[in-house]
C-alpha positions in Angstrom: 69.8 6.0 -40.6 67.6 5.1 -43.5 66.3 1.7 -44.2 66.2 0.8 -48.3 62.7 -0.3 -49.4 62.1 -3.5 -50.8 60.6 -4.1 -54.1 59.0 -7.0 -55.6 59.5 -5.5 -59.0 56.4 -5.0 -60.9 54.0 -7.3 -60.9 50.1 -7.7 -60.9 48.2 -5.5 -58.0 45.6 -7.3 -56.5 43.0 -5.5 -58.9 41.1 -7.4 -61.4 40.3 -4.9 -63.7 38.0 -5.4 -66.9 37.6 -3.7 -70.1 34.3 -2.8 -71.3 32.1 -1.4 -74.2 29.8 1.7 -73.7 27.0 -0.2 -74.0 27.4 -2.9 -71.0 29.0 -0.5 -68.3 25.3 -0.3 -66.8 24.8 -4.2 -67.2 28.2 -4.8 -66.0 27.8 -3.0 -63.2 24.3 -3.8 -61.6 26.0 -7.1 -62.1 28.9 -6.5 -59.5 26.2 -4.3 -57.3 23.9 -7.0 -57.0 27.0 -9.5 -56.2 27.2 -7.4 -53.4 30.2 -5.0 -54.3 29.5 -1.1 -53.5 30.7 1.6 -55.9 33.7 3.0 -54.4 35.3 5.6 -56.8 34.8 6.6 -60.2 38.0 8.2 -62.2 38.1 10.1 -65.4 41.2 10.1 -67.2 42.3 12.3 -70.1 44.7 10.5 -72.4 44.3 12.8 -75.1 43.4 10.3 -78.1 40.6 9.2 -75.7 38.2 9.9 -72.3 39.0 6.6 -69.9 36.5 5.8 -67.0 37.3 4.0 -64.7 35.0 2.4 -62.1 36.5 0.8 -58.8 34.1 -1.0 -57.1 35.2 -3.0 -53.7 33.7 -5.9 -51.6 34.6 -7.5 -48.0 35.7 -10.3 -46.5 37.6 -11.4 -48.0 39.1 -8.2 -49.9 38.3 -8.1 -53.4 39.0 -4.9 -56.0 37.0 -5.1 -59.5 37.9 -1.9 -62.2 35.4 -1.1 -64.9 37.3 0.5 -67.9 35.8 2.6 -70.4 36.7 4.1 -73.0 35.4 7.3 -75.1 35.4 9.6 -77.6 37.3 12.8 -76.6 35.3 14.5 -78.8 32.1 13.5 -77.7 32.8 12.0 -74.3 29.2 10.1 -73.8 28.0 7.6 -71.1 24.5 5.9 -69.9 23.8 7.0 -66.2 24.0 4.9 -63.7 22.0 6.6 -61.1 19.0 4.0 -61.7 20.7 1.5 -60.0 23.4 3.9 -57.7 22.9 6.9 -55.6 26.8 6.9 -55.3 27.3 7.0 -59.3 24.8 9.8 -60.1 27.1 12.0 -57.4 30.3 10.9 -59.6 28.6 11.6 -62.6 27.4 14.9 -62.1 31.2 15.4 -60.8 32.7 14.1 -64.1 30.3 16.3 -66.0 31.3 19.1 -64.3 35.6 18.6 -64.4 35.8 16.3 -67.6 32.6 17.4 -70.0 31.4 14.0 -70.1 27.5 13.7 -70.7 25.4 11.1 -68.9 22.5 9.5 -70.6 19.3 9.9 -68.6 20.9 11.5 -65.6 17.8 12.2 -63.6 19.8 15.2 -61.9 21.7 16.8 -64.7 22.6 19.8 -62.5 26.1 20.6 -62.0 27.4 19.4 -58.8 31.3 20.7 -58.3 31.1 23.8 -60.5 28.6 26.7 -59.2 26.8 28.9 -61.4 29.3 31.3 -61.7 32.1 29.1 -63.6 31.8 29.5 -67.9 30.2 27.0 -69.3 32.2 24.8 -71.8 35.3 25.0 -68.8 36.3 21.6 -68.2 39.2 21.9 -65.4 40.2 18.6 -65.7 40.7 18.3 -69.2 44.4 18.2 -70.6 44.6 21.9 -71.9 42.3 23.5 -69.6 44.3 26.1 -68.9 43.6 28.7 -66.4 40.6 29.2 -65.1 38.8 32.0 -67.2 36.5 35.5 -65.4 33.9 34.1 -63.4 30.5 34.9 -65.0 28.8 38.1 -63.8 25.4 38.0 -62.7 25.5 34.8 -62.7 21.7 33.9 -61.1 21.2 32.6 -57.7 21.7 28.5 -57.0 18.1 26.8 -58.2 16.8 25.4 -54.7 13.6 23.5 -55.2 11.2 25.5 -53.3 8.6 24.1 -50.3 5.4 25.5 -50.9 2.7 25.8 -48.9 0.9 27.5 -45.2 2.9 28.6 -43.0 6.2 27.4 -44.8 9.1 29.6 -44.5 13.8 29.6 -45.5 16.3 29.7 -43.4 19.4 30.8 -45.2 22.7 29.3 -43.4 26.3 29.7 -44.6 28.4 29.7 -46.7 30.2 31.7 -44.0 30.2 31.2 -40.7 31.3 31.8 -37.2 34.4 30.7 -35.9 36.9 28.1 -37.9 34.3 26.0 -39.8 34.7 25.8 -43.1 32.2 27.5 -45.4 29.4 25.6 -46.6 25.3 26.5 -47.6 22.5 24.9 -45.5 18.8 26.5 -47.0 15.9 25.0 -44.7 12.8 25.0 -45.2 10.6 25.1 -42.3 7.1 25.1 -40.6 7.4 26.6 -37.1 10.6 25.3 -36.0 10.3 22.0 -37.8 12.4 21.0 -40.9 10.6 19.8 -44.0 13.8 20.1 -46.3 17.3 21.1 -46.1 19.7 21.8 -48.7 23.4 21.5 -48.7 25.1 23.2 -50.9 29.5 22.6 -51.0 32.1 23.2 -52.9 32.8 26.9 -52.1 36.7 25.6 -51.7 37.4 23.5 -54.3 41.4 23.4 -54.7 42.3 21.5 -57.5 43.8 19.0 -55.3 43.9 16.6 -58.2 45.3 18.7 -60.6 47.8 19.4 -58.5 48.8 16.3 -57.7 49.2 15.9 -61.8 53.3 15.7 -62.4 54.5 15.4 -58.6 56.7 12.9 -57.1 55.6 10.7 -55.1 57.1 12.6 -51.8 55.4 15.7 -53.1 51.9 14.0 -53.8 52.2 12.6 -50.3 52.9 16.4 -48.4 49.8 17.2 -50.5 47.8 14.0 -49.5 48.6 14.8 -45.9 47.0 17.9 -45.5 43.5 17.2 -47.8 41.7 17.5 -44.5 43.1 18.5 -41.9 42.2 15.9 -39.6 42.6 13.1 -41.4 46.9 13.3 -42.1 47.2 9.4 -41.7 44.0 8.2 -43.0 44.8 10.6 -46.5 48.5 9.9 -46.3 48.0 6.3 -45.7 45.5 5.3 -48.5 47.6 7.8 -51.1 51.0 5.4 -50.2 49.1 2.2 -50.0 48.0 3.0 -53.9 51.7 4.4 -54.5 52.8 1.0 -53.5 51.0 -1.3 -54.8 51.5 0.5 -58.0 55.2 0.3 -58.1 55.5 -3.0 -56.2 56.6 -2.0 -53.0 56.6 -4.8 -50.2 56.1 -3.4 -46.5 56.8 -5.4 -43.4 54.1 -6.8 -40.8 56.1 -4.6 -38.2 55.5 -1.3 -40.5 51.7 -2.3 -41.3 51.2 -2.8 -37.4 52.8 0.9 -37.0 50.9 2.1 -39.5 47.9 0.7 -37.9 48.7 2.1 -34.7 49.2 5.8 -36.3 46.0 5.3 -37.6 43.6 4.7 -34.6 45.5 7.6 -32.5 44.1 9.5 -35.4 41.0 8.0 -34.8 41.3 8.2 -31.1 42.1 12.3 -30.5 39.1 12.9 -33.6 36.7 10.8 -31.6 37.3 12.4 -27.9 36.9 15.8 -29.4 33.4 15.1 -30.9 32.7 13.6 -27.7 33.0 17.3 -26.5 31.7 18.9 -29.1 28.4 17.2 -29.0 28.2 17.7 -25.2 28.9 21.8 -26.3 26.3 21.8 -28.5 23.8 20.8 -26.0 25.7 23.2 -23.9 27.1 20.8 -21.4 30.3 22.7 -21.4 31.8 20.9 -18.5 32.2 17.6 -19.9 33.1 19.8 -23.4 36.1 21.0 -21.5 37.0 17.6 -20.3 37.1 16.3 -23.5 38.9 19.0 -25.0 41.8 18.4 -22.2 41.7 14.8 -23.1 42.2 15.8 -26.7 44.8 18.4 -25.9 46.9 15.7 -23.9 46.4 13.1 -27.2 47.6 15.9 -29.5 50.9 16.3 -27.3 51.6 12.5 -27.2 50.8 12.6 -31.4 53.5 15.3 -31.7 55.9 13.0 -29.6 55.3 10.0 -31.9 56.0 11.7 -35.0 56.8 15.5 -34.7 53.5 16.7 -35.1 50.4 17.2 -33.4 48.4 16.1 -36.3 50.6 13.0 -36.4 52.4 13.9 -39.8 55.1 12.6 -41.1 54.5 9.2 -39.3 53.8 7.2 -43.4 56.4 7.2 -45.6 57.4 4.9 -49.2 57.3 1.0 -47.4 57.8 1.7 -44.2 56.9 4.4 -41.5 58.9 6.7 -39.8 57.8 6.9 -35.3 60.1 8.5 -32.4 58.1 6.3 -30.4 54.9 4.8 -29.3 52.9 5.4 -26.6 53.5 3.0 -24.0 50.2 0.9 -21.8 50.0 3.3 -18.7 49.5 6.1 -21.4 46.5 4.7 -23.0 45.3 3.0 -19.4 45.4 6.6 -18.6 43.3 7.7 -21.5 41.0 5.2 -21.2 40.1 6.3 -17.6 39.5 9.9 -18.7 36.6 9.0 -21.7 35.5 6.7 -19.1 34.9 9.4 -16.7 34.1 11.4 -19.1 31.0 8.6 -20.7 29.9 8.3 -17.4 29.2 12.2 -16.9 27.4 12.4 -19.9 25.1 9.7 -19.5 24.1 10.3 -16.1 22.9 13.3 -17.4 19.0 13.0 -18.3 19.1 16.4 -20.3 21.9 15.8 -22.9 20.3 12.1 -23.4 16.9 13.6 -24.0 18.2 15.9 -26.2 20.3 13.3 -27.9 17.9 10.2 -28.4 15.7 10.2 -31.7 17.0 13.4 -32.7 17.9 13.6 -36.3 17.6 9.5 -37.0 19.0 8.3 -40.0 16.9 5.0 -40.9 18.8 1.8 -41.5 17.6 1.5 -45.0 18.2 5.1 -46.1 21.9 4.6 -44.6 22.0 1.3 -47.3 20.9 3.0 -50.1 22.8 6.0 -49.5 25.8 4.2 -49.1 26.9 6.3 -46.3 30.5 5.0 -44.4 31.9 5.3 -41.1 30.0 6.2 -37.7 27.3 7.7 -39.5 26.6 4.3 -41.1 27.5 1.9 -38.0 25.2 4.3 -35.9 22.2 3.1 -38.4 23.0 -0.6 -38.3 24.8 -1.1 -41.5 28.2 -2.8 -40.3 30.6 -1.6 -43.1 34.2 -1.7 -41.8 37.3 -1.3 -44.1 39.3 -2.6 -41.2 37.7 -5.8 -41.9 36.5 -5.8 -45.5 40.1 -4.9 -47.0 42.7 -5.3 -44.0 46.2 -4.3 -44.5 47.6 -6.0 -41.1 45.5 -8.2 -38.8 43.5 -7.0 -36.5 43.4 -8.3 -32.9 42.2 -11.3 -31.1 38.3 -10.0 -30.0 38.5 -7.3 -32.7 34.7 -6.0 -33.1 32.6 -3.3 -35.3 31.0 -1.2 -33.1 27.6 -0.8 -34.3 24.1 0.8 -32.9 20.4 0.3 -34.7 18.4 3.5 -33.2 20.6 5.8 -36.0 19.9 9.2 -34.1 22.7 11.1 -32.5 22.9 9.1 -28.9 23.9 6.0 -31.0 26.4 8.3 -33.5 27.7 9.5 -29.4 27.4 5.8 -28.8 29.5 4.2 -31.5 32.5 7.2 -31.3 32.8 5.7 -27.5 33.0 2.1 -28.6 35.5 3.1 -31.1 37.4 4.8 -28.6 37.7 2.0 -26.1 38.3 0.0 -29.4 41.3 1.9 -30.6 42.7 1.7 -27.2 42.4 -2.2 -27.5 44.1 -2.1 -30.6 47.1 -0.1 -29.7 47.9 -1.8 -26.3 47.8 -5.1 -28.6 50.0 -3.9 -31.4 52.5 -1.4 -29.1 52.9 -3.9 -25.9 53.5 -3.0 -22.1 56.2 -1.1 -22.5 57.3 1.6 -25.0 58.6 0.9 -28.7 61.5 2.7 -29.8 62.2 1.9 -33.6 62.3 5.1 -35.9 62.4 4.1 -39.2 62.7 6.4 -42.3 62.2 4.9 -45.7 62.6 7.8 -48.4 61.3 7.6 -52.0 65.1 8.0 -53.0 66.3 4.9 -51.5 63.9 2.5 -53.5 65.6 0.1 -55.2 65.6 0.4 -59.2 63.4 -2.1 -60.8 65.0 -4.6 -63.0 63.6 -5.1 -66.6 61.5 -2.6 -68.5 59.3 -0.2 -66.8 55.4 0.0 -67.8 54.7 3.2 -69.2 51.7 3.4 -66.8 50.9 1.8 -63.5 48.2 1.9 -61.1 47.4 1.2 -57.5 44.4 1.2 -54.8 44.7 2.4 -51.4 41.9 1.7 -49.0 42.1 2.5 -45.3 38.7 3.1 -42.3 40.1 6.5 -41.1 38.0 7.7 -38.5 34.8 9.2 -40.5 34.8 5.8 -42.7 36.4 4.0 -46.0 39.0 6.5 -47.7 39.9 5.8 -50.8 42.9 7.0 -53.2 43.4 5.6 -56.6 46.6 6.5 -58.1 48.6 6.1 -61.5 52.2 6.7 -62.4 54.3 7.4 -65.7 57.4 5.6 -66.4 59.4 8.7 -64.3 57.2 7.2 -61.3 55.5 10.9 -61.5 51.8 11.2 -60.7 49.8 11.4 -63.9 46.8 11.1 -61.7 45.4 10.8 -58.4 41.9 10.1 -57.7 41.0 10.9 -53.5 37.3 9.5 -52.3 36.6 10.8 -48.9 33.7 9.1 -46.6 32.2 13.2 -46.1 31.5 12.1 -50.1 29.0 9.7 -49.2 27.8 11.0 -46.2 26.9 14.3 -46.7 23.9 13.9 -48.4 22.6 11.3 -45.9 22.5 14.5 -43.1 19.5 16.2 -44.8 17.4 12.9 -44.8 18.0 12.8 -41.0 16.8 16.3 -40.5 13.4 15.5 -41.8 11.1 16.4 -38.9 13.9 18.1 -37.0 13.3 21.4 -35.1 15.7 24.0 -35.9 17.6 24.4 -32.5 19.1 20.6 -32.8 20.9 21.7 -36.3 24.2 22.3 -35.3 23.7 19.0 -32.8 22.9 16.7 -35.3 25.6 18.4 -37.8 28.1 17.8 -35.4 27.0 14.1 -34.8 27.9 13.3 -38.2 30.9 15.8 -38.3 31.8 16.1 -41.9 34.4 17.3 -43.7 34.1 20.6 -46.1 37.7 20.0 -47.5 37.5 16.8 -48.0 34.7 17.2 -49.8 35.6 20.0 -51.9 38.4 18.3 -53.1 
């Protein structure tokens, strides 16, 4: 039986969102910077009589939302960089160069950043009549790495392809013996379009797509893309269905943060405490697929409400909770794996600041940014705490996944109870109720959600139809893959894949 969603009609989201002139985005937006709002997305838009920008930036407690609008000629899209006073905008930037044509003033690193050498130049994907994409460029040049120079200094080419399942992705190093001076990542050999294609869908279409942006992250994606939908279209959910949501979300968290347990214990080939960790995981898969049909916990968000079998019940997660504790408790009274853990790869506090990097990966470097606490959609419990390390080297990125752990488990026994939940509930985009009065011809929303690598953010806008016109998706593997490469400085080669897997990125998230 389906449940009808409320609707508040439309009203004002919770977005204060200011229009502004060429000439003061950059004062405008040192302004909110230095208020002590971070950049959180940047979105192009093409409206065909004009280029419009918009810049979302965030800040927490309490949640507040501030939009930078600005506007430009199609003709000669043009805008002063911003990469003097953000890391974070030069990457958008160079991103908006490459998808939208727009120039930045003074970028410092006009290099494209989304588009490799071998796309035409001139092609703007994102543009309204892009069209398909035309022939690749032949001979094309190889990728301009900045060379290291000097005795004894050597490359180590890595990637794109690779063995196994992980996705494919360039790593050059330069080295001295087995010690890393530089390494360069190099992405996007996947780009899909995602945002293009979301261009046109419904909302149920744009959220099958959200879904599966990375694989990993179903609820964290799906979540943030129908938090946006929502607020943009006025949709009220109840305090039982954020809860739910809530709960979907750390079980993500949860199975993703016993498996890098593993993984990190595999890569310092501790494969016993690997393969407990991988039967932990296997057993948190099977209970995801019996909460909402599938393993990867799909299908579990849906327009206002959510849509469970059930919900794990206390002995489930006591049960859980035992296993990582055995499971801790193997790994660290192993002197080995903590050697080779401790100061390895070490990510200083300040470079993690001014990087802007989210999640574990910033927690494990003492910055203490939480999106479960900055911009809460449902109250966290009583004791609720960010787990949080100083030392940033991969024992505190092994410590901070095993607070989480035991943290997620806190959460769920709070929010499910001692017994199991039964209360499947299906809310369908077709059983909205119509709004009364007349319908904007646009609208927008914000979704924000910490999925388990950090802050996700999807920024979405709707036609009067209530189709997508666009969606803008910010994953945390944004921001924190260039933070890896500054940890490798002075890493030997052999703890590459350990301190990879420590911050445990995403390639399709990225390569949106």
């Amino acid at each position: 039986m389906t449940t009808p969603v409320a609707r508040r009609g439309v009203v004002p989201n919770s977005i204060r969102v200011i229009a502004t002139a060429v000439e003061r985005i950059a004062i405008e937006a040192k302004e909110l910077l230095d208020d002590g709002f971070r950049l959180a997305l940047v979105a192009a838009h093409d409206d065909l009589e004009e280029i419009r920008v918009v810049y979302a930036f965030t800040k927490g407690p309490p949640d507040e939302r501030v939009e930078l609008v600005v506007r430009l000629d199609p003709e000669r899209p043009s805008l002063p960089s911003l990469a003097a006073v953000s890391f974070t905008a030069s990457r958008f930037e160079r991103e908006m160069r490459d998808l939208f044509g727009v120039e930045l003033v003074d970028h410092p690193q006009p290099r494209r950043l989304v588009l490799h050498q071998h796309w035409p130049q001139g092609w703007y994907p994102m543009r309204a009549g892009a069209g398909a994409a035309p022939p690749m460029v032949e001979n094309a040049g190889s990728y301009p790495f900045i060379p290291v120079e000097g005795p004894g200094v050597y490359e180590i080419p890595v990637g794109p392809v690779h063995a196994g399942l992980i996705e494919p992705g360039h790593f050059r190093f330069f080295v001295v013996g087995e010690t890393i001076l530089r390494m360069k990542a190099r992405l996007w050999f996947v780009h899909k379009g995602i945002e293009r294609l979301m261009e046109g869908k419904s909302v149920d279409e744009g959220m099958r797509i959200a879904e599966r942006i990375s694989g990993d992250t179903a609820v964290g994606h799906g979540l943030a893309f129908m938090m946006a939908v929502e607020e943009a279209l006025g949709v009220e959910v109840t305090s039982g269905d954020r809860r739910t949501r809530a709960a979907l979300l750390e079980m993500e968290r949860l199975y993703n943060h016993v498996a890098d347990l593993g993984a990190l214990c595999n890569d310092v080939a501790f494969s016993i405490a690997h393969a407990h960790a991988m039967t932990t995981r296997e057993r948190l898969l099977r209970l995801n697929e019996e909460v909402t049909g599938h393993r990867l916990l799909r299908g579990g968000i849906v327009l206002g409400g959510t849509n469970v079998r059930r919900l794990p019940a206390r002995a489930e997660l006591d049960s859980v909770g035992r296993e990582v504790a055995d499971l801790v408790a193997m790994v660290r009274s192993n002197a080995l794996v903590i050697d080779r853990f401790a100061g390895t790869a070490v990510l200083a506090h300040e470079d993690a600041v001014d990087m802007d990097t989210l999640g574990v990966v910033a927690r494990a470097s003492g910055r203490t940014i939480d999106a479960r606490v900055a911009h809460p959609f449902t109250p966290m419990p009583e004791g609720f705490t960010v787990a949080a390390r100083e030392d940033g080297d991969v024992l505190a990125r092994f410590d901070v996944r095993v607070d989480e752990v035991g943290t997620s488990l806190d959460c769920l026994r709070a929010w499910i109870g001692a017994e199991p939940t039964a209360d499947p509930r299906e809310a369908r985009y077709d059983d909205v109720t119509p709004v009364a009065g007349p319908v904007p011809t646009r609208r927008s929303g914000l979704g924000i959600v910490e999925a388990w690598r950090g802050a996700l953010v999807h920024r979405v806008e709707l036609d009067g139809d209530e189709l997508l016109t666009r969606v803008k998706v910010v994953d945390p593997s944004f921001f924190n893959w260039p933070a890896l490469p500054i940890s490798l400085a002075d890493t030997i080669i052999p703890d590459f894949p350990l301190a990879n897997k420590s911050f445990n990125l995403s390639y399709a998230g990225n390569d949106l």
